[in-house]
C-alpha positions, 0 to 999 in steps of 0.5 A, spaced: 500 500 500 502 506 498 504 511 504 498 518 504 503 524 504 503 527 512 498 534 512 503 536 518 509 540 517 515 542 522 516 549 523 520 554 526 518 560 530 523 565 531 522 572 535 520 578 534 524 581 540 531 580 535 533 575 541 534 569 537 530 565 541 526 559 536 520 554 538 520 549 533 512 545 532 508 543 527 502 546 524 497 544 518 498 546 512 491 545 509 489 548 514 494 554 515 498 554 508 500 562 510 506 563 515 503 563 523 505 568 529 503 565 536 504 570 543 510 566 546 514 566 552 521 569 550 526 567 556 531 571 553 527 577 554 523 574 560 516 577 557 511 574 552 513 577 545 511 574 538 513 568 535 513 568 526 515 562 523 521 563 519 523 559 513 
């Protein structure tokens, strides 16, 4: 039997606040075929701050 292609890909996120912290997830890209941008903890700069996925 033949494998169905996977409808989830493997993303990074990178923050907005040039710290360099990076999330990696994934997310739906029938869904979602658009870059995302999540509110996330920064731990670098110790506050929530937004998240966009890089390429």
């Amino acid at each position: 039997m033949a494998k169905a292609k996977n409808a989830r890909q493997t993303i990074i996120l990178e923050s907005t606040e040039g710290t360099g912290y990076r999330y990696t997830t994934k997310k739906n890209k029938r869904e979602h075929p658009s870059r995302v941008e999540f509110k996330k903890y920064d731990p670098v700069a110790r506050k929530h701050v937004l998240f966009k996925e890089t390429k």
